[in-house]
C-alpha positions as CSV (number, residue, x, y, z in Angstrom):
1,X,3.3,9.8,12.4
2,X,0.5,10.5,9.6
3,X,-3.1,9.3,8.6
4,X,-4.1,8.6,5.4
5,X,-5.0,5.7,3.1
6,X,-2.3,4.0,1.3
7,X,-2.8,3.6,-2.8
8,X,-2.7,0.3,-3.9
9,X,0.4,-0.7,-6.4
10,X,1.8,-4.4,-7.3
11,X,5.7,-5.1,-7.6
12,X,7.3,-8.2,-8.1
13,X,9.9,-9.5,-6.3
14,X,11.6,-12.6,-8.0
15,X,12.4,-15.1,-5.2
16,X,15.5,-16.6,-6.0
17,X,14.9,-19.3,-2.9
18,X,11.7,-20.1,-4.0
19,X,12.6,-19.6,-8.1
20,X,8.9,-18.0,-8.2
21,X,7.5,-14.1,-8.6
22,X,6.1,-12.5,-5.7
23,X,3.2,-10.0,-5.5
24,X,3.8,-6.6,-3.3
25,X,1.7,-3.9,-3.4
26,X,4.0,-1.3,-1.5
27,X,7.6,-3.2,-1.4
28,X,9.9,-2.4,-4.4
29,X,13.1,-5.0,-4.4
30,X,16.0,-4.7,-6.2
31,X,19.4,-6.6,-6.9
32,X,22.6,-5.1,-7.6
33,X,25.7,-7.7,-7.6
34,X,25.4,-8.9,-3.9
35,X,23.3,-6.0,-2.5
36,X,19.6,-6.2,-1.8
37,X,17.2,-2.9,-2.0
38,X,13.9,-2.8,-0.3
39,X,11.9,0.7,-0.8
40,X,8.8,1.0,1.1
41,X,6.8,2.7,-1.1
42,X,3.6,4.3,-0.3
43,X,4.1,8.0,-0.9
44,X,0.8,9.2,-0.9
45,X,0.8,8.4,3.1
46,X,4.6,9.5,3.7
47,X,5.6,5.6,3.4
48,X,3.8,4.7,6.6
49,X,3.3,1.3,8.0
50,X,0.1,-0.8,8.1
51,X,-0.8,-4.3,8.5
52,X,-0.1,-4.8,4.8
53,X,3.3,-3.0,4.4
54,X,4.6,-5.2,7.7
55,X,3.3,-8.2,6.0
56,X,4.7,-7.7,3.1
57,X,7.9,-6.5,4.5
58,X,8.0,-9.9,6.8
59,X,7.1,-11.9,3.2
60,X,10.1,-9.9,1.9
61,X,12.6,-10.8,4.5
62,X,11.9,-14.6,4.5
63,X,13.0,-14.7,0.2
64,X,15.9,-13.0,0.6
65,X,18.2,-14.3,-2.1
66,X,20.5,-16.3,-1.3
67,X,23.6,-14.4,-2.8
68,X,22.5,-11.5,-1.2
69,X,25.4,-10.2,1.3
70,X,23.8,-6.7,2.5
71,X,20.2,-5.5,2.6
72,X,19.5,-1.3,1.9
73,X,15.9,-0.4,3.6
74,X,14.7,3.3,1.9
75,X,11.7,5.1,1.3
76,X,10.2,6.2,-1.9
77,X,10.2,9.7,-2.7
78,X,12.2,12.5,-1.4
79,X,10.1,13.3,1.7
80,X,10.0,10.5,3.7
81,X,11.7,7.4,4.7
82,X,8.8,6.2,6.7
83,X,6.8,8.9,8.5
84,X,5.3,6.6,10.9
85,X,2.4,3.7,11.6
86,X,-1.0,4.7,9.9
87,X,-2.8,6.4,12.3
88,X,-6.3,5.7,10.3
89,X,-5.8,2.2,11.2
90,X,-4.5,2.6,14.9
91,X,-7.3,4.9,15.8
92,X,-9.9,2.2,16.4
93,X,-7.9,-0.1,17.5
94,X,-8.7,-1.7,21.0
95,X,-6.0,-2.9,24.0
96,X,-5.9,-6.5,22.5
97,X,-5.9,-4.6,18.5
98,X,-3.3,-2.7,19.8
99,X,-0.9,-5.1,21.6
100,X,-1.4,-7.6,18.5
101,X,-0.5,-4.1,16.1
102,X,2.5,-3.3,18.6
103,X,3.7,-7.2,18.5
104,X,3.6,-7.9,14.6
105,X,5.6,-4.5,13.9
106,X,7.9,-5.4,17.0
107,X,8.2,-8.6,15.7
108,X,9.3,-7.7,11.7
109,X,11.8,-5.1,13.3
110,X,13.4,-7.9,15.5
111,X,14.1,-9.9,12.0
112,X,15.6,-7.2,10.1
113,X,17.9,-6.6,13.7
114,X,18.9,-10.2,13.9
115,X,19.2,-11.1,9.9
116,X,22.7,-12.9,9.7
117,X,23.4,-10.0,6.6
118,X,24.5,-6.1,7.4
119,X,21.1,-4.4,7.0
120,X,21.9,-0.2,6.1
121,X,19.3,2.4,6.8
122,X,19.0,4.8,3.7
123,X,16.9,7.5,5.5
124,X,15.7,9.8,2.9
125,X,13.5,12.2,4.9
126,X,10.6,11.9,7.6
127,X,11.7,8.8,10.3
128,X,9.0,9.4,12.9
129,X,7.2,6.8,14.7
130,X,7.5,3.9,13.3
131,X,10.2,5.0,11.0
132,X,12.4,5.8,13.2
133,X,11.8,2.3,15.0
134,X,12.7,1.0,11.8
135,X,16.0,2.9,11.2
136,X,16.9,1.8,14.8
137,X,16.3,-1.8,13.8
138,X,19.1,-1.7,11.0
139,X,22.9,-1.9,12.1
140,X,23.9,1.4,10.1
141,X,21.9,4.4,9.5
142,X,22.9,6.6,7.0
143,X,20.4,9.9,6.1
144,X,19.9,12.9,3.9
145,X,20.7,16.3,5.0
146,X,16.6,16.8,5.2
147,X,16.0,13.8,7.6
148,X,14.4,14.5,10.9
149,X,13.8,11.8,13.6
150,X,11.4,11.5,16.5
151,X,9.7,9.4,18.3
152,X,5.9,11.3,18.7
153,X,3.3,8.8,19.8
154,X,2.8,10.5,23.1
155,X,1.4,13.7,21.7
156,X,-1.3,10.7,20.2
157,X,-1.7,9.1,23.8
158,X,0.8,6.0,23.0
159,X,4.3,5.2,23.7
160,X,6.7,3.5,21.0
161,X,4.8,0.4,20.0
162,X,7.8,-0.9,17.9
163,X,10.6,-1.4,20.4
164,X,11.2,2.3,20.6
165,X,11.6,3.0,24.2
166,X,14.3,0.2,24.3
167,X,16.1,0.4,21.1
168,X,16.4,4.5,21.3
169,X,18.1,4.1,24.7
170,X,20.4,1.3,23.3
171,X,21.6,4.2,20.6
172,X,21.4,7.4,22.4
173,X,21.6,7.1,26.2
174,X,18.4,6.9,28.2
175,X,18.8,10.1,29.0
176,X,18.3,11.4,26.2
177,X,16.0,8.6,24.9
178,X,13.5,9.9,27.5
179,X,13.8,13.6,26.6
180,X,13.2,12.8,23.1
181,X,10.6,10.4,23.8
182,X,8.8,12.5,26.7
183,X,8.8,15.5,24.5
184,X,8.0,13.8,21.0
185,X,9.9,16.5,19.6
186,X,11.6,16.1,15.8
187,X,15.4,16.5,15.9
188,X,17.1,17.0,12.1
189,X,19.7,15.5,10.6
190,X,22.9,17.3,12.4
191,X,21.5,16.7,16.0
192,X,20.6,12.8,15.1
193,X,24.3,13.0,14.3
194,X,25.7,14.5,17.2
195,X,23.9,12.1,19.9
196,X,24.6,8.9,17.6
197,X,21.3,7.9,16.3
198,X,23.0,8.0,12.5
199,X,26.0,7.6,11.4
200,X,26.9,10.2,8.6
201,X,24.5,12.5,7.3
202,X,24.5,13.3,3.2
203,X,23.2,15.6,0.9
204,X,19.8,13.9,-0.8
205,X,21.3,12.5,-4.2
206,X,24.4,11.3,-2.7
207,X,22.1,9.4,-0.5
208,X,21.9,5.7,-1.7
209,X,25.0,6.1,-3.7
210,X,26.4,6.2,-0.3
211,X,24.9,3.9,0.9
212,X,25.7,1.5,-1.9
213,X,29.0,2.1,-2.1
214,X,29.5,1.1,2.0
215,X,27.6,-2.0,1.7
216,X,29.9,-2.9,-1.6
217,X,32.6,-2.4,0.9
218,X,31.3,-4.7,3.6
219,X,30.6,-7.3,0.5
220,X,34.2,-7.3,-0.1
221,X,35.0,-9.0,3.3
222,X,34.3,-12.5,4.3
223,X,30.4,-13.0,4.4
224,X,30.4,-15.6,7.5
225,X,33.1,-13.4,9.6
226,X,30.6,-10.4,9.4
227,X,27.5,-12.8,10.1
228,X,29.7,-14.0,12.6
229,X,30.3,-10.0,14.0
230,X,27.3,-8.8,13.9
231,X,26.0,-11.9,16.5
232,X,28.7,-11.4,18.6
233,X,27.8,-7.6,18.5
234,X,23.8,-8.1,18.9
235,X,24.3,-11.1,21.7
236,X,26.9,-9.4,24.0
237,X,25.0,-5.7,24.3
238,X,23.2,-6.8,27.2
239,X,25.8,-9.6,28.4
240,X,28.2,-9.3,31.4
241,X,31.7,-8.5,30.9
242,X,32.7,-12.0,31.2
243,X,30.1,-13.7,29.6
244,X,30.6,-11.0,25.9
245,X,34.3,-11.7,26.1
246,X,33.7,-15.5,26.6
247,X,30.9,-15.4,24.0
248,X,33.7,-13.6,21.3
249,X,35.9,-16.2,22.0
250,X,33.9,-19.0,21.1
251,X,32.6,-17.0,17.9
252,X,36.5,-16.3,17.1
253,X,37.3,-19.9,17.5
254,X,34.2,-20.8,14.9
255,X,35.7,-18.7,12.5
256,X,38.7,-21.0,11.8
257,X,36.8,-23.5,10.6
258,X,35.8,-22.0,7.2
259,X,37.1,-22.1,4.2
260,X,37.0,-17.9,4.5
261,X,39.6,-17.8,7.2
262,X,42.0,-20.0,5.2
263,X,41.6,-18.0,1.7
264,X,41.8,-14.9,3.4
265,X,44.9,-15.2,5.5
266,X,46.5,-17.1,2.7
267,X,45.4,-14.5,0.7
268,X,47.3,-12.2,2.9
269,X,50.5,-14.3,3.5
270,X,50.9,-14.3,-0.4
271,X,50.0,-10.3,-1.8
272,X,46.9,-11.8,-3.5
273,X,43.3,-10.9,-3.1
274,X,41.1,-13.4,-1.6
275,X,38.0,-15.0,-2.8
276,X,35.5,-15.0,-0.3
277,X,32.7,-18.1,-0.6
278,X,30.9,-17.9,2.8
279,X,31.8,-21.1,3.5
């Protein structure tokens, strides 16, 4: 986690749902085809989070356009993805400053996890703190060959204030959730990929192409089916055996009443390629 004021920048962000510009100071959006790309961008701090950035993040999640199939978070810069919460504005914070600090971030996290698109972590260095609750709020992490992760807040006299201690667990055992959490030690790239906080680890430039390229893959497929996947996935974690599997079976049955499920299987039946209209 790192101190330090962020510098003030405006980006605009054209809201297709709202057919209107958008002001961000440290948010850059972008649009390729179907795929959405947020950079947090506030390099003079490392890219980390205050009140503003979650703001504008949360503001940034609610105009998502409409077309869009897969969201890419990244950082600006080749340092840091997001190296934390801003410690200058934590440190005078108070209990009932800090649970409402804790809450908002918790709270913007828990939209990017339960967004009804793929979301794809494009971690591009530094994921401490609050970065790394971030990464861990996105279905796929993907990172650079200089990444390093770690949860540090108790070397500052915190715990994870962005579900942290839960979502680390989720990802990496509680075992080793608790070492790494205990400790607020950094791990790199190689050992985040061996206990199964990220999925592939690539060198710095092949970074977003990578990432690009996978969410171009998941846009191929039928937009509803993976909406439809990643609730079945986010609802069952925590569900007994029979409840998931009843759960997936209701989900399963929903799918074969779109338009999706006929093109595609027709699509199959017949060599052709289907066309995919969410509906």
């Amino acid at each position: 986690m790192f101190s330090g004021h962020v510098e003030k920048k405006s980006y605009i962000c054209k809201s297709k749902t709202q057919n209107n510009h958008r002001m961000y100071e440290y948010i850059k959006i972008s649009q390729t085809g179907a795929v959405a790309t947020f950079t947090i961008s506030a390099p003079k701090s490392l890219n980390a989070l205050n009140s503003t950035i979650l703001r504008e993040l949360d503001d940034a999640l609610s105009h998502i356009a409409p077309d869009v199939r897969v969201l890419i978070l990244t950082g600006d810069g080749e340092k840091s993805f997001v190296a934390g919460a801003d410690i200058s504005e934590m440190a005078g914070l108070n209990e009932a400053d800090g649970f409402a600090f804790g809450k908002r971030g918790a709270d913007v996290f828990r939209r990017i996890e339960t967004l009804p698109i793929p979301v794809i972590a494009a971690v591009n260095g530094f994921a401490l703190g609050g970065g790394c609750e971030l990464a861990m709020a996105c279905d796929i992490r993907l990172c650079s060959n200089n990444a390093k992760f770690g949860q540090p807040e108790v070397g500052l006299g915190i715990i994870p204030g962005f579900s942290g201690t839960y979502r680390l667990a989720k990802l990496v055992g509680m075992g080793m959730a608790k070492q790494l959490i205990y400790t607020g030690r950094a791990i790199r790239a190689d050992e985040a990929l061996r206990i199964g906080l990220v999925n592939a680890v690539y060198e710095p430039t092949e970074l977003l192409p990578a990432a690009m390229q996978m969410a171009e893959s998941i846009c191929a497929n039928a937009p509803l089916a993976v909406a439809y996947a990643k609730e079945c996935i986010n609802a069952e974690y925590d569900l007994p055996a029979d409840e998931a599997i009843a759960y997936e079976n209701r989900m399963f049955g929903r799918c074969f009443a779109t338009q999706d499920q006929k093109n595609g299987m027709q699509a199959f039946l017949t060599k052709g390629k289907p066309q995919f209209q969410g509906k």
